[in-house]
N, C-alpha and C positions, 0 to 999 in steps of 0.2 A: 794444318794446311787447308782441311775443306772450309773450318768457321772461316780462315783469314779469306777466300777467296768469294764468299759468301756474302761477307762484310765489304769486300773489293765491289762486287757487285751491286748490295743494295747503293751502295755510294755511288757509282755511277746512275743509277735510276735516278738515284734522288737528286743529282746534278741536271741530268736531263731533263726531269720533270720542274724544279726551279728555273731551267732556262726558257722552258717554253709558257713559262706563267708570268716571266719578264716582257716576255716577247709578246704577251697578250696585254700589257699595259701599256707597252709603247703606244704613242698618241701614233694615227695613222696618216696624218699629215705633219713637215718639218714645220719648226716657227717659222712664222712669216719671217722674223729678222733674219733668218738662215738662207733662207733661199732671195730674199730681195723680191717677191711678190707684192703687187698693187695693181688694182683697176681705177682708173680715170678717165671722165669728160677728155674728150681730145681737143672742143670747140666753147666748151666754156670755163669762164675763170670768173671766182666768187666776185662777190658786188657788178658782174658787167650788165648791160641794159640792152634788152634783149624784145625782141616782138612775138608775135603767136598771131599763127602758131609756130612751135618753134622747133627746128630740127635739129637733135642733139646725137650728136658721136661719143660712142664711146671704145673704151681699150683696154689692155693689160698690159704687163708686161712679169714675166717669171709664172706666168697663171695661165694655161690655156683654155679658152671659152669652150664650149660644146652643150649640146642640147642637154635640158634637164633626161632625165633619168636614171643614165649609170653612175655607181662614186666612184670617181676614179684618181686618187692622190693628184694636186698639183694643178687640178679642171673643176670648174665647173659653170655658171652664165649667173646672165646679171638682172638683178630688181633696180626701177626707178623708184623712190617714195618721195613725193610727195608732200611739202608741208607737214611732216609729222617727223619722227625720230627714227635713226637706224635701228633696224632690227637687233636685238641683243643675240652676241655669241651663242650656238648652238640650238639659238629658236626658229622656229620656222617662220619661213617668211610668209605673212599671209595675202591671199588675192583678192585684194578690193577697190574700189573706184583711187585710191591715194598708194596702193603697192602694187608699181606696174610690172607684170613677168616678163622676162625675153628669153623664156626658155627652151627657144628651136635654136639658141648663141644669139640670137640678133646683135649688131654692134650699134643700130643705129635706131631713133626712134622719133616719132613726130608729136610734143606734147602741145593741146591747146589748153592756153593758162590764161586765167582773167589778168587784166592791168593790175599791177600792185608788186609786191615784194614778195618770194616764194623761196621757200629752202628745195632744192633737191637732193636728194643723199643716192646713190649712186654704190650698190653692194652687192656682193658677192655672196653667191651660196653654191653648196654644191647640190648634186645630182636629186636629192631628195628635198630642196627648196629649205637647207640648214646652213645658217647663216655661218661664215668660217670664220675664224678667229684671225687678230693681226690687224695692226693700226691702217696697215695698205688695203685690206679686204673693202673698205668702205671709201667713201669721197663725199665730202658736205660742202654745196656750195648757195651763196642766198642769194638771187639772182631779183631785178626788179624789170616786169614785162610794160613797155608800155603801152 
């Protein structure tokens, strides 16, 4: 009776301690496809002709914006870049004259761009400037200023 109750218990341990080593690999935000998360331009749509400087809106929706610092599932603000490529999944997003921060949430921002054709990409990161996974997290659009 003592081994079987012995044997009852380490099994329980060992369940316990499996579930909580499951529960350390779950990713700590849902896929994007799950929750229906995206950030977008509210005022511009790719190819339109636009002047500078130029005031651009932006949004979410299933996402809520808030100032960089805390991570908090589901939040986080938004980079503008600039003639260059989205940041890849889980990198950081870095700050220089082409990756602009609006990390107090700003929705809204004034960029002066020379005349000519200009990609903006328009992503998501959360709290620690780490770029979040999911086709909606980002927004690429080529815009041409005259």
């Amino acid at each position: 009776m003592k081994l079987s109750t012995a044997r009852l218990s380490i099994s329980i341990v060992a369940i316990l301690i499996l579930t909580f080593l499951l529960a350390a690999c779950t990713p700590p935000n849902p896929p994007v496809k799950e929750t229906g998360a995206r950030v977008f331009f509210t005022n511009l749509n790719d190819g339109a002709t636009v002047s500078s400087p130029l005031k651009v809106t932006m949004s979410s929706e299933n996402f809520a914006i808030q100032p960089a610092g805390d991570i908090v599932d589901g939040t986080g603000h938004l980079h503008i870049l600039v003639d260059t490529d989205c940041t890849s999944v889980g990198e950081v997003v870095i700050k220089d004259d082409t990756h602009l921060h609006y990390g107090k949430g700003q929705l809204e921002a004034e960029l002066t761009l020379t005349p000519g054709q200009h990609t903006l990409c328009l992503q998501a990161a959360n709290g620690a400037h780490i770029a979040l996974p999911g086709e909606g997290m980002t927004q690429k659009v080529t815009i041409t200023v005259q």
